[in-house]
C-alpha positions as CSV (number, residue, x, y, z in Angstrom):
1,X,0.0,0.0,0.0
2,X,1.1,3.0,-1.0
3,X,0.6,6.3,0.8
4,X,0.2,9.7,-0.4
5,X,-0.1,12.1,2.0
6,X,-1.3,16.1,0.7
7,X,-0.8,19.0,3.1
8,X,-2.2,22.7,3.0
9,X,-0.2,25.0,3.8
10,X,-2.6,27.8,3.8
11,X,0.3,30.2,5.7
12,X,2.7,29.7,3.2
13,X,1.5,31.5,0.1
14,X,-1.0,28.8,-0.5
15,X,0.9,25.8,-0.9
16,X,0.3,22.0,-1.1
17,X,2.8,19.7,0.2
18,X,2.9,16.1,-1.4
19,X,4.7,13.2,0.4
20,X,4.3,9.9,-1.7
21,X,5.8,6.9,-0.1
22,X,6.1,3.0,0.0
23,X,8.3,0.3,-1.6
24,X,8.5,-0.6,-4.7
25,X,9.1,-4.5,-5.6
26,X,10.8,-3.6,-8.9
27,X,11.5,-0.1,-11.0
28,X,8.4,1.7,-10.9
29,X,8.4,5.4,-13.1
30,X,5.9,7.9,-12.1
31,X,5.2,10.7,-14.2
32,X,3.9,14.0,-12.8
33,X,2.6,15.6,-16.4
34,X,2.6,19.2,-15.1
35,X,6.2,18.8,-15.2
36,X,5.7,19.3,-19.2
37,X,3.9,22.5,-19.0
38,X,6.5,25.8,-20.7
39,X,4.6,28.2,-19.6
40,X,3.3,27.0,-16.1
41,X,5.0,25.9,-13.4
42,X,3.1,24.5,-10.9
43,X,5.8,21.5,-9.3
44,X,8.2,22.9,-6.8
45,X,11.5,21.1,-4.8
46,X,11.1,17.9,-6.0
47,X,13.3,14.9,-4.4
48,X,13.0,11.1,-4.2
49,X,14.5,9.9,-0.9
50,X,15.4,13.8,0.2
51,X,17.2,14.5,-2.5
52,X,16.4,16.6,-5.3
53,X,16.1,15.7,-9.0
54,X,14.8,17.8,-12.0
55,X,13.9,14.8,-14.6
56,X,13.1,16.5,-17.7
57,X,10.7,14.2,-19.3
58,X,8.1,14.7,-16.3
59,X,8.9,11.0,-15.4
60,X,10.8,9.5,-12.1
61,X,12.6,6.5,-11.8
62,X,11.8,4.8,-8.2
63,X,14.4,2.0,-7.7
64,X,13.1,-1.1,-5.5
65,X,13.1,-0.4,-2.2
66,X,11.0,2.2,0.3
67,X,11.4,5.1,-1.1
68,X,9.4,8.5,-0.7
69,X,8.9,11.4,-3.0
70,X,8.0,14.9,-1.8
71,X,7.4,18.1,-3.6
72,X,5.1,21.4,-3.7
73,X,2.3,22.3,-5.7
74,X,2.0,26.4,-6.0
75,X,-0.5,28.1,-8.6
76,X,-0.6,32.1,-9.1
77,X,-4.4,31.8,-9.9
78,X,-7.3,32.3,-7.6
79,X,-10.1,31.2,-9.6
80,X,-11.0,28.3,-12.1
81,X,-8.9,28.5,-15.8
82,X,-9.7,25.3,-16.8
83,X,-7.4,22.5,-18.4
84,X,-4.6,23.0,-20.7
85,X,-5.2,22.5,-24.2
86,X,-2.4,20.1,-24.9
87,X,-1.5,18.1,-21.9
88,X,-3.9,16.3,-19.3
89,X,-3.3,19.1,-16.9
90,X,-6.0,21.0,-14.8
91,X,-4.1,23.6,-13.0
92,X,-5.0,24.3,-9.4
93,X,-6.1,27.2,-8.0
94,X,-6.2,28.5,-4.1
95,X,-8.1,31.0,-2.5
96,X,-9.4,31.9,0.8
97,X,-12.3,29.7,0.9
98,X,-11.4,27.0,-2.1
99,X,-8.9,24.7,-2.9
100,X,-8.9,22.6,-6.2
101,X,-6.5,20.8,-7.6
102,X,-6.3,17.0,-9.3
103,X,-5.4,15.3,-13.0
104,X,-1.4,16.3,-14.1
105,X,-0.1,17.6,-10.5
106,X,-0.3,13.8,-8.6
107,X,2.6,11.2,-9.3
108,X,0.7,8.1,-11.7
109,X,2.6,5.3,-12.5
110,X,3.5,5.1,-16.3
111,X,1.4,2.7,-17.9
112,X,-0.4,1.4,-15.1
113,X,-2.9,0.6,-17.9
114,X,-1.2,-2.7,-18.5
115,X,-0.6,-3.7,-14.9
116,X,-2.1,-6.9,-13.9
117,X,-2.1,-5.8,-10.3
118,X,-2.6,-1.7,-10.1
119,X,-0.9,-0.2,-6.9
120,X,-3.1,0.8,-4.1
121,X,-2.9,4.1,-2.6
122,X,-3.7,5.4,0.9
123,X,-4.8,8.9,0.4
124,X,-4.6,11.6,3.5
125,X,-5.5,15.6,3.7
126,X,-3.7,17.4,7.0
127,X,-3.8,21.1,7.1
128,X,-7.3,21.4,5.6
129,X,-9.2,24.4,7.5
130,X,-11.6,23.5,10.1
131,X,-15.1,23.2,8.8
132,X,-14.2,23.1,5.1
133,X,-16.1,20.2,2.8
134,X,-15.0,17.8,0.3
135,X,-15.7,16.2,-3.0
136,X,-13.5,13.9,-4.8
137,X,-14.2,11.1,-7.6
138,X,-12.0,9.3,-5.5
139,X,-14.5,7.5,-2.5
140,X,-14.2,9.4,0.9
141,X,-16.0,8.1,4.0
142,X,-17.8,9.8,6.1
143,X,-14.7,11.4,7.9
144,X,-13.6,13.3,5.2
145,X,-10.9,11.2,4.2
146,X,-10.5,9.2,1.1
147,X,-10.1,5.4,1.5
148,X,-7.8,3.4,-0.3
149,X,-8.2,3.5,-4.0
150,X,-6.8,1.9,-7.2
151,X,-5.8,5.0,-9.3
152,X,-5.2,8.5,-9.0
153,X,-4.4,8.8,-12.8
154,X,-7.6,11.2,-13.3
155,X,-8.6,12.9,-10.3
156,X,-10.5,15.7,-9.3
157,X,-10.5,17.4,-5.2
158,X,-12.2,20.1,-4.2
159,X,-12.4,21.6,-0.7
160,X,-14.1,24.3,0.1
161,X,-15.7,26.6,2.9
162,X,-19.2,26.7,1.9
163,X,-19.7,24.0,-0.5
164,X,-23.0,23.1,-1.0
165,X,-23.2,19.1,-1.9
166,X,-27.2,17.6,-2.5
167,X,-27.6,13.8,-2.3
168,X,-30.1,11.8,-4.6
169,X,-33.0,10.3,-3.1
170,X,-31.7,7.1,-4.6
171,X,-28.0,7.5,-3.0
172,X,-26.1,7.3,-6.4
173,X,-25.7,10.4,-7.2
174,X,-24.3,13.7,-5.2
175,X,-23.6,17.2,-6.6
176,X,-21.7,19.7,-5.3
177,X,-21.7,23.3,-6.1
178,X,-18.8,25.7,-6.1
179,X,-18.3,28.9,-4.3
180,X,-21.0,31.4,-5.8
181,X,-21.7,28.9,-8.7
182,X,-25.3,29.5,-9.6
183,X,-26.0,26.3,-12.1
184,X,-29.3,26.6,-14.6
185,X,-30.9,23.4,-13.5
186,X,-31.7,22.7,-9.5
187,X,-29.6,19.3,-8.4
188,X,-32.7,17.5,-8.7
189,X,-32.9,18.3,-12.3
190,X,-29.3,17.4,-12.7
191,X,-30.1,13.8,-10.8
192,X,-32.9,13.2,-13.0
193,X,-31.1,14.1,-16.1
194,X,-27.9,11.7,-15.2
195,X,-30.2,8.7,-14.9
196,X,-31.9,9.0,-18.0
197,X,-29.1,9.6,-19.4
198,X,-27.5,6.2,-17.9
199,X,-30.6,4.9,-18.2
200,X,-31.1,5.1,-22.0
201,X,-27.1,5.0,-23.2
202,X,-27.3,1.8,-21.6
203,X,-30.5,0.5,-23.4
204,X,-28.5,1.2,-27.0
205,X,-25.3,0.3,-26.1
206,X,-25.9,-2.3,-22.8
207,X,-25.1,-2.8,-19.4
208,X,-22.1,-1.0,-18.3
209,X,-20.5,-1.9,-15.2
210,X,-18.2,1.3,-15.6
211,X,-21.0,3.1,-14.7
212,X,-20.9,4.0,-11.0
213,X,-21.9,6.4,-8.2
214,X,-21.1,9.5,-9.3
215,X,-20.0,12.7,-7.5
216,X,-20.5,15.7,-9.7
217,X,-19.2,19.1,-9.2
218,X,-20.4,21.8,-10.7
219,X,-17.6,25.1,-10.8
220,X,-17.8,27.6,-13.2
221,X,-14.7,29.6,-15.1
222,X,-15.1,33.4,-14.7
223,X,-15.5,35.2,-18.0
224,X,-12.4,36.1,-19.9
225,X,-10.6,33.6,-18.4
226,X,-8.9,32.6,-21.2
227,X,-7.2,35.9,-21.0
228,X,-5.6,34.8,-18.0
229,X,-3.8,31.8,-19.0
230,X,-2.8,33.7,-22.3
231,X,-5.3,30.7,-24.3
232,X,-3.5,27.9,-23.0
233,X,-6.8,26.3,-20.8
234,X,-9.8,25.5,-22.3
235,X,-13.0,24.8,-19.4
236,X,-15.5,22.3,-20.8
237,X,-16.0,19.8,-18.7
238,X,-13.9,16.0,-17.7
239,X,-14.9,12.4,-16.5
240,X,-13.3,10.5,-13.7
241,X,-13.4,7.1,-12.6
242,X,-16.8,7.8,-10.3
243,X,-17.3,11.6,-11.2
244,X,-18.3,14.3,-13.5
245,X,-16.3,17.8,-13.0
246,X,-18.1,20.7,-15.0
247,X,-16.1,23.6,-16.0
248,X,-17.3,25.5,-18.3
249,X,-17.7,29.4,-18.4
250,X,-21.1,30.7,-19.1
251,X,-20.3,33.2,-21.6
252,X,-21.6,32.8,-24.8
253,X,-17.7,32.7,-26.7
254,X,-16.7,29.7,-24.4
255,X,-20.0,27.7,-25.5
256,X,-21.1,29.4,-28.7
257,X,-18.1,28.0,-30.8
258,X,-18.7,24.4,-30.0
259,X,-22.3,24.7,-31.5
260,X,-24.7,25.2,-28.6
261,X,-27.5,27.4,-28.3
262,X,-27.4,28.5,-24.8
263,X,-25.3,27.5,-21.4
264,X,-27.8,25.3,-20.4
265,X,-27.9,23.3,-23.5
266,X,-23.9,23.5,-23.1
267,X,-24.5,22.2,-19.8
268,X,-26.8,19.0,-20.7
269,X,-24.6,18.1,-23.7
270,X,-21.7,17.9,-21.0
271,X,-23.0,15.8,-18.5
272,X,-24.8,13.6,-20.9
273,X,-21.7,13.6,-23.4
274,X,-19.2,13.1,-19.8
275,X,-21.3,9.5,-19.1
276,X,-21.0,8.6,-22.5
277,X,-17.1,8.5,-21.7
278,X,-17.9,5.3,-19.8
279,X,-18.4,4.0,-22.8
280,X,-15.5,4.2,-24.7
281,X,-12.4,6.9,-23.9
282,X,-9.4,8.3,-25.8
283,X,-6.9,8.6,-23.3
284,X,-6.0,6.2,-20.0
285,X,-9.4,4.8,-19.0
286,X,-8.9,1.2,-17.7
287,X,-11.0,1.6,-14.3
288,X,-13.6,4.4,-16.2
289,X,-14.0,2.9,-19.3
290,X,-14.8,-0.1,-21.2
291,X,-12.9,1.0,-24.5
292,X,-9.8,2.4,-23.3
293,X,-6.6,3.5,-25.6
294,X,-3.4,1.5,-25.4
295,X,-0.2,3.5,-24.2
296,X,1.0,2.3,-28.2
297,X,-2.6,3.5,-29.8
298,X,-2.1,6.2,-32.8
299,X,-3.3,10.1,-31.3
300,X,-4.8,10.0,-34.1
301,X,-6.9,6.4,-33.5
302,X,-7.3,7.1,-30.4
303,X,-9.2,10.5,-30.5
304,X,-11.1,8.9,-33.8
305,X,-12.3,6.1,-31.3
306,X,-12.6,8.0,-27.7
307,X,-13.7,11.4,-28.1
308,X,-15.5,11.5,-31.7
309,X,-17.3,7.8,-32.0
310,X,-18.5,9.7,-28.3
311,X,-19.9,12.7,-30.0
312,X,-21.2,10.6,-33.1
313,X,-23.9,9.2,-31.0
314,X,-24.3,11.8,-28.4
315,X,-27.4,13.5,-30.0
316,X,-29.3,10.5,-31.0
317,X,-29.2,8.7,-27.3
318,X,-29.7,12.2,-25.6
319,X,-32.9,12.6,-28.1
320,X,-34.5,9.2,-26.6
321,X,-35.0,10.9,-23.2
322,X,-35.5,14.2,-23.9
323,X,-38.1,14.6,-27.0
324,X,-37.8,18.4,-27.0
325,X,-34.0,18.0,-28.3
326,X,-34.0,19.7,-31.9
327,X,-31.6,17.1,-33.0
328,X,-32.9,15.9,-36.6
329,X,-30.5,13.8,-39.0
330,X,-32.1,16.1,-41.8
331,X,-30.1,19.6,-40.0
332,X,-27.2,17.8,-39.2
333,X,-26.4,16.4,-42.7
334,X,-26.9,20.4,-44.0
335,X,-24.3,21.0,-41.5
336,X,-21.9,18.1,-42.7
337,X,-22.3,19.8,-46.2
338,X,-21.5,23.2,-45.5
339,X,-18.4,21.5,-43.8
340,X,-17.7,19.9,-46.7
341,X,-17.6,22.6,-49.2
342,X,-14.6,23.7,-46.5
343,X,-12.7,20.6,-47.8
344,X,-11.2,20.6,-44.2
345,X,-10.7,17.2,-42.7
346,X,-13.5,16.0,-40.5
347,X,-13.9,13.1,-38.1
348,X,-17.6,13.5,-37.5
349,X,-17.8,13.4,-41.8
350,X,-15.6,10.5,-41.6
351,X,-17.3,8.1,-39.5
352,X,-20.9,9.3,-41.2
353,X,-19.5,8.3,-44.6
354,X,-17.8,5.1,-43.0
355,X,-21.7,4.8,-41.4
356,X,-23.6,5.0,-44.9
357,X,-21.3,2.7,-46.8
358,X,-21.0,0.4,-44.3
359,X,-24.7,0.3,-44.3
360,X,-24.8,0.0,-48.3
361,X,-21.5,-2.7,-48.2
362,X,-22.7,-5.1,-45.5
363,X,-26.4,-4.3,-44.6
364,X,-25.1,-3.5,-40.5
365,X,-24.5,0.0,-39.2
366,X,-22.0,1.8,-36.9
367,X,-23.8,1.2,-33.8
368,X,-23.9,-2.5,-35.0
369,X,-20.3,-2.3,-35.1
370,X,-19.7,-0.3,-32.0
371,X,-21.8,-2.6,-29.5
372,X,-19.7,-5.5,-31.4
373,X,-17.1,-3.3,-30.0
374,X,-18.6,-2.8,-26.4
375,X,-18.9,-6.8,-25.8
376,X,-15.9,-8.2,-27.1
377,X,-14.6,-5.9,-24.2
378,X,-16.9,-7.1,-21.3
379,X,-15.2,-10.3,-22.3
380,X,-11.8,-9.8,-22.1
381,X,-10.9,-6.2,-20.4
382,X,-7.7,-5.1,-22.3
383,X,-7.1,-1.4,-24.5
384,X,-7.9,-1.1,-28.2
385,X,-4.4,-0.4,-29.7
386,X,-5.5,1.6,-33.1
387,X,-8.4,1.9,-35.5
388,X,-8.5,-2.0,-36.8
389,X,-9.9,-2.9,-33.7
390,X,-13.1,-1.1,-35.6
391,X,-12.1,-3.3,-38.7
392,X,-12.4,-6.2,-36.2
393,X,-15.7,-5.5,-34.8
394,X,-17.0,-5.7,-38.0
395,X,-15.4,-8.9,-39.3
396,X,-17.0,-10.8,-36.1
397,X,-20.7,-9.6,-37.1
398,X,-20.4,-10.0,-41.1
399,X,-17.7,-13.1,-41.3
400,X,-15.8,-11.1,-43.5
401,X,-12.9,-8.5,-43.6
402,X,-14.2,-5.1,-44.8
403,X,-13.2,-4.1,-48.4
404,X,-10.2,-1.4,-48.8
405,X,-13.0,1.4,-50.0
406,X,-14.3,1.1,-46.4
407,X,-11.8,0.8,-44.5
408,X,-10.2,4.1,-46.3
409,X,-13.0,5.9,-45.0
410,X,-11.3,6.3,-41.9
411,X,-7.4,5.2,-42.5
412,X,-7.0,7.6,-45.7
413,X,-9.9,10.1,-45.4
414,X,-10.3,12.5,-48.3
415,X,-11.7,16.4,-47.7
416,X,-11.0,17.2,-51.5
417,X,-14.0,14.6,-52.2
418,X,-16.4,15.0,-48.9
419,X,-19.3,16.5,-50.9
420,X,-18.8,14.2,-53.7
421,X,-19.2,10.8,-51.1
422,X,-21.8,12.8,-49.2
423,X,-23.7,12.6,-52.2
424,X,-23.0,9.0,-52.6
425,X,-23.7,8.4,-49.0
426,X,-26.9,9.9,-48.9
427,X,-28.0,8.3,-52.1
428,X,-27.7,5.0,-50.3
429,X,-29.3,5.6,-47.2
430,X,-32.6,6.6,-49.0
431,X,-32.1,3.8,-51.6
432,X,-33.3,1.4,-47.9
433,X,-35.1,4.1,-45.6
434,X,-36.6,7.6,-45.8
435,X,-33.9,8.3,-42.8
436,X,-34.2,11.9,-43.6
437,X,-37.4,12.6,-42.6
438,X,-37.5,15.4,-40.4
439,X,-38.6,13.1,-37.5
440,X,-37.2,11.7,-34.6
441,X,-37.8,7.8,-36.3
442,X,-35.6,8.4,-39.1
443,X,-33.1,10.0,-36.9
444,X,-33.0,7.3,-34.2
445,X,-33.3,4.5,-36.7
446,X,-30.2,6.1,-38.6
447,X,-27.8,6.0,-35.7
448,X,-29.0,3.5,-33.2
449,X,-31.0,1.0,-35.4
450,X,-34.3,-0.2,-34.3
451,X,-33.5,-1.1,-31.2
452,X,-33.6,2.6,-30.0
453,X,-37.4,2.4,-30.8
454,X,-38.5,-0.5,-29.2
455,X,-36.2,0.5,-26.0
456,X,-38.2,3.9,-25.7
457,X,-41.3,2.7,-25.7
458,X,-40.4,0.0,-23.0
């Protein structure tokens, strides 16, 4: 068991003190990614064993033995910027009645994906002010503390002096609300709208034992907070093993960009988006997800398969709970052509024309494919390691390896041509179904077969 001990310092200009200690069997590496950051500096007098080391690579070698690893965590900000836009790294902020920090300022061990046996950690606050509240994705019992966990590769903590945290009547979900956050939707809305949501992503894509109690914490970046971090944050929202942080800054250049309406539409498309992540992930998601990226997995692949697959079906399994969504295939195809007249590459495009001629080639859809996917993994829990393993899926439901034409879809996409095979594409799809009919029928029967329908009306 390992220990990792985090102490406040709220006398000393703010400052969190991290002691990390145990023995290690064999050579373990951490990596501390905030270590990375040019601009930032967040990581302060690091040592192994009391003496100091400056690895350049953000990783440290621990040789066998007890060892123990200390350093500080500093952050000149006050108030939430978000994540940086490059590297898994939320930066902390301090003030004089929050603390948050979490993901790409703890020590993880380096590829602790592929362990058969992850390291346990013993996770302890000192220091914390009297009468301050937590909330963590990581479990914490009753005494404020969190109990012995698995990972702390994505991690959220907040503490706070007034943080307001609401229970579910059914005990799996909790939200907790920021310092002077003022959220669109009462908790009880937000309850209701997670277990749909869980509710109705599992009916299409089945059960999901991923899919925990989950702590959600609602913060809110100030406007202009961009400005602050000279553009290097972004503040969206992230998923945890066991938890949902929202981020996101209600002004409308934060959301308006990504294609929402209004903050509260931003808001919904988050939360119900964040779940989906227990589905499949881009990044390391062993304990959160059941598709998870191998540490050998192509950016490329990986992003194809974790973020945008995620965001392919978003709409459709958000528009089986909530009938007032405007989401119509119809729209969203006149969007997909005004993208392609930009002949700029597209992923969304991509796996839409991958969609329709895999519809036209074998008779079986994406969603076919990706529930293929979603089982093989509740079989046999180990990472997808590039985009074949879509290639795969398919061979297992049709006995047969998908022609070249298909498979370029997604390993040699072509913007110069996007309107040409969206022509194509479309011709196919009504060749077997009036799937643009400005309904929600067509629209759920496009992207989630009909399945969707019968599941709805159960």
């Amino acid at each position: 068991m390992h220990q990792l001990v985090i102490h406040y310092q709220q006398a000393l200009n703010r400052t969190i003190q991290v002691r990390l200690e145990g023995r290690a069997s064999e050579i373990l590496t951490f990596e501390i990614e905030a270590l990375l950051l040019k601009s930032e500096k967040f990581i302060h007098n690091l040592a192994l064993n009391g003496r100091p080391i400056q690895p350049e690579d953000g990783r440290i070698d621990i040789p066998p033995g007890n060892f123990f690893l200390t350093y500080e965590i500093t952050s000149p900000y006050s108030v939430l910027v978000g994540a940086n836009v490059d590297l898994a790294v939320h930066y902390p902020f301090f003030n004089g009645h929050e603390i948050h920090f979490g993901s790409g300022v703890l020590p993880v061990i380096r590829d602790y994906e592929k362990s058969s046996a992850p390291l346990h950690y013993q996770v302890r606050f000192e220091g914390i002010p009297d009468g301050w509240s937590i909330i963590s994705n990581l479990p914490v019992n009753s005494a404020g503390a969190i109990v012995p966990t698995q990972q702390i590769a994505q991690v959220f903590v907040h503490l706070s002096s007034d943080l307001q945290i609401f229970h579910s009547k059914c005990g799996r979900f909790r939200v907790a609300l920021g310092h002077g956050v003022q959220p669109p939707l009462a908790p009880q809305e937000i309850f209701e709208f997670c277990q749909s949501s869980i509710e109705f992503q599992e009916k299409c894509f089945g059960r999901n034992p991923k899919i925990r109690d989950l702590s959600i914490l609602y913060l809110q970046a100030p406007r202009g907070f961009k400005a602050l971090t000279q553009g290097q944050t972004m503040a969206a929202g992230q998923n945890y093993t066991g938890g949902i942080a929202i981020f996101g800054s209600d002004e409308v250049e934060n959301y308006g960009p990504l294609g929402h309406s209004d903050y509260l539409d931003f808001v919904l498309y988050g939360l119900h988006h964040e779940i989906g992540h227990a589905f499949t992930s881009a990044g390391p998601a062993r304990f959160k997800s059941l598709l998870y990226a191998s540490g050998d997995c192509p950016k490329a692949d990986r992003f194809r398969i974790g973020e945008v697959l995620n965001i392919y079906f978003n709409p459709a399994t958000r528009l089986l709970f909530q009938e007032s969504y405007p989401f119509r295939l119809r729209t969203w195809v006149e969007t997909l052509y005004q993208k392609a007249l930009q002949k700029k590459p597209s992923m969304l495009m991509d796996w839409f024309l991958f969609d329709c001629a895999l519809r036209s080639e074998s008779g079986i859809g994406l969603v076919d494919v990706f529930r293929q996917m979603l089982e093989q993994k509740r079989l046999e829990d180990s990472p997808y390691d590039s985009i074949e393993s879509v290639f795969d899926a398919a061979e297992r439901i049709t006995n047969r390896r998908p022609h070249d034409f298909l498979r370029r879809k997604l390993t040699q996409p072509d913007p110069e041509t996007y309107a040409e095979q969206l022509d194509y594409a479309l011709a196919s799809i009504q060749e077997s179904r009036d799937t643009l009919a400005n309904d929600r029928e067509g629209t759920l029967q496009f992207f989630l077969g009909e399945r969707s329908v019968d599941d709805r009306k159960s």
